[in-house]
C-alpha positions in Angstrom: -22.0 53.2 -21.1 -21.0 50.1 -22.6 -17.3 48.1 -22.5 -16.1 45.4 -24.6 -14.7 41.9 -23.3 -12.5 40.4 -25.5 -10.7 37.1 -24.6 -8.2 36.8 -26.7 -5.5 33.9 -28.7 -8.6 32.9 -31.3 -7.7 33.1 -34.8 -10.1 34.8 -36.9 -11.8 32.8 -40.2 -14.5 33.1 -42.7 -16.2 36.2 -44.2 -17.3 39.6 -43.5 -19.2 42.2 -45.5 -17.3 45.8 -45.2 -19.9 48.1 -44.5 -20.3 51.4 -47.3 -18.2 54.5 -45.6 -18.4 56.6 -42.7 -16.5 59.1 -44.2 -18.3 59.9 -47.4 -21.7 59.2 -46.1 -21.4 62.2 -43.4 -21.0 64.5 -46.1 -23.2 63.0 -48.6 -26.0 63.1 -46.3 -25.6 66.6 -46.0 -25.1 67.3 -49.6 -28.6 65.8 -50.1 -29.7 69.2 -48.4 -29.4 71.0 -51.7 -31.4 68.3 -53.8 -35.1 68.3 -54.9 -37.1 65.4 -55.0 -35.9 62.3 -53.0 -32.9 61.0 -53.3 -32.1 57.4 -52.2 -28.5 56.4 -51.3 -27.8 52.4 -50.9 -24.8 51.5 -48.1 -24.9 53.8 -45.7 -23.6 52.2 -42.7 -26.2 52.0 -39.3 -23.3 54.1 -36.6 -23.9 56.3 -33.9 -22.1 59.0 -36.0 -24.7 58.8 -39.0 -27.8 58.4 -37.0 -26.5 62.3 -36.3 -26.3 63.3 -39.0 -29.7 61.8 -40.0 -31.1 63.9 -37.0 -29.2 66.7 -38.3 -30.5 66.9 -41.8 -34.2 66.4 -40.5 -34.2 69.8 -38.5 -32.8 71.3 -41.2 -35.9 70.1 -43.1 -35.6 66.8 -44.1 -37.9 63.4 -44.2 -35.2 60.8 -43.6 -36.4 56.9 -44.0 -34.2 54.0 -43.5 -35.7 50.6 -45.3 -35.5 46.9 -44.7 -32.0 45.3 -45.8 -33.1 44.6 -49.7 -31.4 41.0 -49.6 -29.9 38.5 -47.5 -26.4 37.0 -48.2 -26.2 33.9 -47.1 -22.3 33.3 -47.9 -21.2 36.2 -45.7 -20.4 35.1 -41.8 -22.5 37.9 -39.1 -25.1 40.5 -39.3 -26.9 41.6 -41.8 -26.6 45.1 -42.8 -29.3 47.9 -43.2 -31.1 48.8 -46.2 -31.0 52.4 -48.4 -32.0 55.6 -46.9 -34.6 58.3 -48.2 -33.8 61.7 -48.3 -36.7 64.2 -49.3 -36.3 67.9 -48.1 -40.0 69.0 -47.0 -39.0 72.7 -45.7 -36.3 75.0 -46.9 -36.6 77.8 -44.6 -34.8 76.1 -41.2 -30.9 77.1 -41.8 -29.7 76.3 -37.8 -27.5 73.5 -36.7 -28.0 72.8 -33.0 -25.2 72.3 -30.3 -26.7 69.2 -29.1 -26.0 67.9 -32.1 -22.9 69.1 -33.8 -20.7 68.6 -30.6 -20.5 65.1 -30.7 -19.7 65.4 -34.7 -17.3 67.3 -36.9 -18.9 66.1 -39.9 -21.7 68.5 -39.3 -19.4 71.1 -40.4 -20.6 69.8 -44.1 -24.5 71.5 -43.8 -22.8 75.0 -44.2 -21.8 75.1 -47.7 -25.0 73.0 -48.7 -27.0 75.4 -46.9 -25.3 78.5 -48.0 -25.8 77.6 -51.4 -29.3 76.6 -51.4 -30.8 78.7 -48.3 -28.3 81.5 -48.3 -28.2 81.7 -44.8 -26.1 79.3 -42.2 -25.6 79.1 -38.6 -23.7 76.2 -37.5 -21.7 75.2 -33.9 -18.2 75.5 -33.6 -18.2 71.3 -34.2 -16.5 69.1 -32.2 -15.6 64.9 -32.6 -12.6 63.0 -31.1 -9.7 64.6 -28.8 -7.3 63.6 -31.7 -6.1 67.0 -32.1 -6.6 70.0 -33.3 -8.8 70.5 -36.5 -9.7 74.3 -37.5 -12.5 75.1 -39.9 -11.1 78.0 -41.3 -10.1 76.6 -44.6 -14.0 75.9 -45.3 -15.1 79.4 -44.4 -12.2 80.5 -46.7 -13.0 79.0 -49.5 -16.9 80.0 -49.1 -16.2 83.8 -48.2 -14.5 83.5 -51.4 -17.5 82.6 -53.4 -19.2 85.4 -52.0 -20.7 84.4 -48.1 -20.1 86.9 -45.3 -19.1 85.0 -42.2 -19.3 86.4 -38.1 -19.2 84.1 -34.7 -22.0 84.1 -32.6 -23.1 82.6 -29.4 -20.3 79.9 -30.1 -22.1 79.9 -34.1 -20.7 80.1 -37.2 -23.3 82.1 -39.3 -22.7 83.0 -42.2 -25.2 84.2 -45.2 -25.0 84.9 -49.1 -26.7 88.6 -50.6 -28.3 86.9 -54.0 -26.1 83.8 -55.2 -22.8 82.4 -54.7 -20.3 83.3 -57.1 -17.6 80.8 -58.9 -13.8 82.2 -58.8 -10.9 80.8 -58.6 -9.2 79.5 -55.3 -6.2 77.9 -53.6 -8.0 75.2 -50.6 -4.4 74.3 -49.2 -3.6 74.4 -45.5 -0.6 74.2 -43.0 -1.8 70.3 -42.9 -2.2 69.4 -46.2 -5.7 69.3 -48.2 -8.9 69.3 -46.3 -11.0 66.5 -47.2 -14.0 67.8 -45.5 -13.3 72.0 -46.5 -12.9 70.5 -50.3 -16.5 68.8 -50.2 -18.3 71.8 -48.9 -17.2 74.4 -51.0 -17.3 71.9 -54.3 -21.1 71.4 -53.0 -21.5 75.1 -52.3 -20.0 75.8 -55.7 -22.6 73.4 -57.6 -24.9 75.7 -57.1 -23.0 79.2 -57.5 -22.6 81.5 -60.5 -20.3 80.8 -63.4 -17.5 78.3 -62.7 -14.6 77.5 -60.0 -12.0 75.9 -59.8 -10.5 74.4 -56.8 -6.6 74.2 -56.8 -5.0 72.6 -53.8 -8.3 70.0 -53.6 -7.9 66.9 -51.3 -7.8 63.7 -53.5 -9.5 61.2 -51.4 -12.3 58.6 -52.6 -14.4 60.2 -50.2 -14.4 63.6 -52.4 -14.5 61.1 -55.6 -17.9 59.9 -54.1 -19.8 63.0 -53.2 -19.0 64.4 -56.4 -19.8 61.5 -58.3 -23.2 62.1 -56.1 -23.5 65.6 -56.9 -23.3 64.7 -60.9 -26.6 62.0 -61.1 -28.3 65.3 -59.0 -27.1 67.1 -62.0 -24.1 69.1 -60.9 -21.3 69.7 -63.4 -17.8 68.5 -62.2 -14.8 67.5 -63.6 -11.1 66.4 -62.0 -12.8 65.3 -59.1 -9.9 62.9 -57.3 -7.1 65.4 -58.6 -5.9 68.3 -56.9 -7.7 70.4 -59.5 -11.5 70.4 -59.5 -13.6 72.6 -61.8 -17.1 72.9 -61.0 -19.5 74.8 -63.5 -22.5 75.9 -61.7 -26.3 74.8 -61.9 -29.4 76.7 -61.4 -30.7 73.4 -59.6 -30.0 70.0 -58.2 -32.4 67.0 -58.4 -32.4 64.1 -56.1 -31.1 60.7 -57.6 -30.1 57.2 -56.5 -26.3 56.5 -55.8 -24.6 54.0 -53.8 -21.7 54.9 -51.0 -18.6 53.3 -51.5 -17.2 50.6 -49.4 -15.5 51.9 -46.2 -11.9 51.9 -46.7 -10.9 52.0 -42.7 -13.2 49.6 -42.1 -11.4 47.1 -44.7 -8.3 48.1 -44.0 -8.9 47.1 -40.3 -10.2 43.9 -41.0 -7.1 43.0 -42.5 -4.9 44.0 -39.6 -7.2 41.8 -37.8 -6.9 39.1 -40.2 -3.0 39.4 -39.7 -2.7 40.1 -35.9 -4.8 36.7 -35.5 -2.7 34.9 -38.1 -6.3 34.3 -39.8 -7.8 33.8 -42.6 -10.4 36.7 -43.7 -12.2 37.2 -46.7 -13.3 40.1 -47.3 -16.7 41.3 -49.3 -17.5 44.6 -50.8 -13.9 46.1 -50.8 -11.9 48.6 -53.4 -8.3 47.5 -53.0 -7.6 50.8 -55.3 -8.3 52.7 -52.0 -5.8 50.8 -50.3 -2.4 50.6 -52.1 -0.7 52.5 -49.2 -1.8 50.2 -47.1 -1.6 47.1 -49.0 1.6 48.0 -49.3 2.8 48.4 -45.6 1.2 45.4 -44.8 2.9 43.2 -47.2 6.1 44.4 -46.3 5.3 43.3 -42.4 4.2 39.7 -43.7 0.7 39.8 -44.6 -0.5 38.2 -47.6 -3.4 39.7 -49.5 -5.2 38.8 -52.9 -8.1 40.7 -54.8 -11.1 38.7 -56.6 -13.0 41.2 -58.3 -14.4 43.4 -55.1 -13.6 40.4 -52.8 -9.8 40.4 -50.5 -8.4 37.3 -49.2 -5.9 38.1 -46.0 -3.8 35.7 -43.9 -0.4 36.5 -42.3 3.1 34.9 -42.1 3.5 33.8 -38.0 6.5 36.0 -38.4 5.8 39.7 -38.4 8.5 42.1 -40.4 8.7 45.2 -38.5 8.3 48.4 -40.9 8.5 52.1 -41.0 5.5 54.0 -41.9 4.6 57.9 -41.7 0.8 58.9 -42.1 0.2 61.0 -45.1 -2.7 62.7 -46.9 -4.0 60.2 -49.9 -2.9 58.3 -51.9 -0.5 57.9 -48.5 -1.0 55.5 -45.3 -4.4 57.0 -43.9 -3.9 58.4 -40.2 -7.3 56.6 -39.6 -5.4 53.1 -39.7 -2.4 54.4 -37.5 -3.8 53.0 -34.4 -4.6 49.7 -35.9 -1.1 49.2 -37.8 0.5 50.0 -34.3 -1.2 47.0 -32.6 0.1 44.8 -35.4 3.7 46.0 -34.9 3.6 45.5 -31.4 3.8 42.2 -32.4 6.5 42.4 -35.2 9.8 41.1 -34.9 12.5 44.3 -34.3 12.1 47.9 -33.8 9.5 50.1 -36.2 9.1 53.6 -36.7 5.7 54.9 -36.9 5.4 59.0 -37.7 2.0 60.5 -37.9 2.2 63.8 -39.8 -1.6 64.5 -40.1 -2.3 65.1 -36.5 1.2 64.6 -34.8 -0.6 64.4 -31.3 -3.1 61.4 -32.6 -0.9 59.0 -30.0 -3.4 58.7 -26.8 -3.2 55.0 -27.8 0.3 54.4 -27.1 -0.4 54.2 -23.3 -3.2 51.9 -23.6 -0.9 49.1 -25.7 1.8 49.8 -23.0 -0.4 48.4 -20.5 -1.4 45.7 -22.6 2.4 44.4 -22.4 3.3 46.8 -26.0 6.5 48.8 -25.9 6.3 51.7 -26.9 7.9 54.9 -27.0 6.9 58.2 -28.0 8.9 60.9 -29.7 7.4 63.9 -30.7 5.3 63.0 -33.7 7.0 60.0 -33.8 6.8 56.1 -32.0 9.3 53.8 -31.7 7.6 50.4 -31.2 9.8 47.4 -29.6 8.2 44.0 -31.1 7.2 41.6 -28.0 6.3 38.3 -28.0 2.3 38.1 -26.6 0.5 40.9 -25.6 -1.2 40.6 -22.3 -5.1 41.2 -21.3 -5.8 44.5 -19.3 -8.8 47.0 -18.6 -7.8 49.8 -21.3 -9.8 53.0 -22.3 -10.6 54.1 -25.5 -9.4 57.5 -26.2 -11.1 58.2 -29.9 -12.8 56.1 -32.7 -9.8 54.7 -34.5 -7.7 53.9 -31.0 -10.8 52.2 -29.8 -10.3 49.7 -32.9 -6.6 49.1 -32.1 -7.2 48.5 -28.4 -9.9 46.0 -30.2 -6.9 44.5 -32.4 -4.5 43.9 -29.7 -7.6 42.1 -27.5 -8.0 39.5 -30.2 -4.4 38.3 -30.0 -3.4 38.9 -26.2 -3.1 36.6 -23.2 -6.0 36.7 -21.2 -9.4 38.9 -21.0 -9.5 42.4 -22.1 -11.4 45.0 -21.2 -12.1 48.2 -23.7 -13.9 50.6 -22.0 -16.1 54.1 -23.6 -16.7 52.2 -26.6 -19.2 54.5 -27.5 -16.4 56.0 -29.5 -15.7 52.8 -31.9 -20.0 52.9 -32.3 -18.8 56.4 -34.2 -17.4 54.7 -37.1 -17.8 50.7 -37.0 -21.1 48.9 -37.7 -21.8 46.0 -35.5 -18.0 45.4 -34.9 -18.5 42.9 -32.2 -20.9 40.7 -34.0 -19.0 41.3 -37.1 -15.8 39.5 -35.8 -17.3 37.2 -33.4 -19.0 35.3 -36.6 -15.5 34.8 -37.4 -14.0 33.7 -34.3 -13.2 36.1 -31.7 -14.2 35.8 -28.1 -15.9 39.8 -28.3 -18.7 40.4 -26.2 -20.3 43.8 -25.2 -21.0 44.6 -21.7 -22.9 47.4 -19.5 -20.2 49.6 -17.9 -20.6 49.3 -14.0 
């Protein structure tokens, strides 16, 4: 396994491209399940987490073809990023998502509604991902069951199959959490293809659900309030494959700028949507940091004085729980006492001990952390716990005294493309190492 050595005290300048997202790739890929013809989709980020899904797809029938980068940009600091993917589905009659595969992924939960819909038949591993809490599937086989699928556990399977087609009706998607972002994409792909219409009430609002539905249109899919609470969906006989782009990875951005800020650097940003952002954009000005849009580019430097803040996690338009980790790092810095309360997955603090040892203090309270500002934070040999601690753990390297060392990186390869060469074009001391 691999570590990361990060010396840390260099503030961070220049430009980096952010990379198209994680989080609505996962479940675009597996929308594409349902398409005929090809379908080519342009930003799909080169992560550990996608090359699974890749595999995923192509035992459930799929030719999968990544291309050469289509152009190189010259003004942009570090790698260059991969070009589009192909997506052609060659055989329809393989319906089984392995264990080997879906462990190390939740997102592979999103094959079942394509492949109820298209298939009628299912039969996918309980899925697993980070140890961030805990994360039920029973809101998507809900909302297929009530468009018509019959559902039983097997062997550690879900399988579940449709008699004839999928029909629309009208359903509530809400959970003791909130919405599900990854329950509302598979049953609005399931329901592209069912009978008649349905209407989702209770929908998650996220730009990832924006984007696959956008997707799901150019294949020919008829959608409307997609991005509200209310979707309707008014079923097609087929899909077609199409060409669509993936929208820029708002975590990944959102990082960026905490590292722009924890560095007091100077970052510009490529490829961004603000608009995905305000929460955050928000919280981050009130610490200090100064940010200004151009078009799809953001500019980020810092005050040297940090404002400490309150903030509690929220399902969007509200502070993502994916950035929790990384705003924590910056506040360890801040100058008072902030209040950080995570109400998406109230035991998503496994990163709290790690910035303790770095010299951080601070204290946990149910699903709540008090966070003491200190002066420097100090190197130490940390361990990442899940993909978005692994980036705060990155964060607080960049600015402490000393050498760190991030080990089990393999969870930060989940969700960030070529992080390390990524920030060492700006300045950081970041290099990756073989784990003894």
């Amino acid at each position: 396994m691999d570590s990361f050595l990060i010396r840390g005290g260099n503030r961070l300048k220049g430009t980096i491209e952010i990379s198209g997202s994680k989080n609505s790739a996962l479940p675009i890929l597996a929308a594409c399940l349902m398409a005929e013809g090809k379908t080519t989709l342009k930003g799909v980020p080169r992560l550990s987490d996608i090359d699974s899904m890749s595999k995923l797809i192509g035992e459930l029938g799929c030719h999968v073809y990544r291309h050469d980068p289509d152009e190189v940009d010259r003004s942009v600091d570090g790698p260059v990023l991969d070009g589009p993917l192909d997506i052609t589905v060659t055989d329809e009659s393989l319906c089984e998502a392995r264990y080997d595969i879906v462990k190390t992924m939740r997102a592979s939960i999103c094959v079942l509604g394509p492949l109820l819909a298209k298939r009628g038949k299912a039969i996918v591993s309980i899925p697993g991902g980070c140890a961030i809490g805990d994360r039920p599937v029973d809101l998507h086989v809900r909302g297929l069951q009530k468009l018509g699928a019959q559902f039983r556990t097997e062997n550690g399977n879900i399988v579940g199959e449709v008699r004839g087609r999928l029909k629309g009706c009208h359903m509530y998607l809400g959970g003791a959490q909130g919405p599900t972002v990854l329950g509302t994409i598979n049953v609005m792909c399931a329901a592209a293809l069912a009978e008649g219409e349905t209407v989702l009430v209770g929908a998650a609002c996220e730009p990832e659900v924006l984007d696959c539905a956008e997707l799901l249109i150019k294949m020919g899919a008829k959608i409307k309030g997609h991005g509200t609470p209310e979707i309707r969906i008014e079923g097609v006989d087929k899909l077609t494959g199409c060409e669509h782009r993936i929208i820029p990875d708002r975590i990944e951005c959102g990082t960026f700028m905490i590292a722009a800020a924890i560095t007091n650097g100077e970052l510009e940003l490529r490829h961004c949507n603000l608009d995905h952002l305000i929460a955050v954009t928000d919280r981050l000005e009130e610490v200090g940091v100064h940010i200004e849009r151009q078009n799809g580019t953001v500019f980020v430097s810092s005050s040297r004085r940090l404002t400490p803040v309150e903030m509690t996690t929220q399902p969007y338009p509200g502070f993502p729980t994916d950035l929790q980790a990384q705003l924590m790092a910056l506040l360890c810095l801040a100058d008072g006492i902030s209040v950080v309360t995570e109400r998406i997955f109230p035991d998503r603090f496994l990163h709290v001990g790690e910035l303790n040892r770095m010299g951080g203090r601070v204290r946990k309270e149910g699903a709540t952390a008090i966070v003491q500002g200190v002066k420097e934070m100090q190197g130490a040999s940390v361990m990442a716990s899940d993909l978005r601690a692994s980036a705060g753990l990155v964060l607080a390297g960049l600015v402490a005294k000393g050498t760190t060392r991030i080990d089990r990186i393999y969870h930060i390869d989940r969700g960030y493309e070529k992080i390390e060469q990524k920030l060492s074009a700006v300045g950081a001391q970041i290099e990756r190492v073989k784990e003894k």
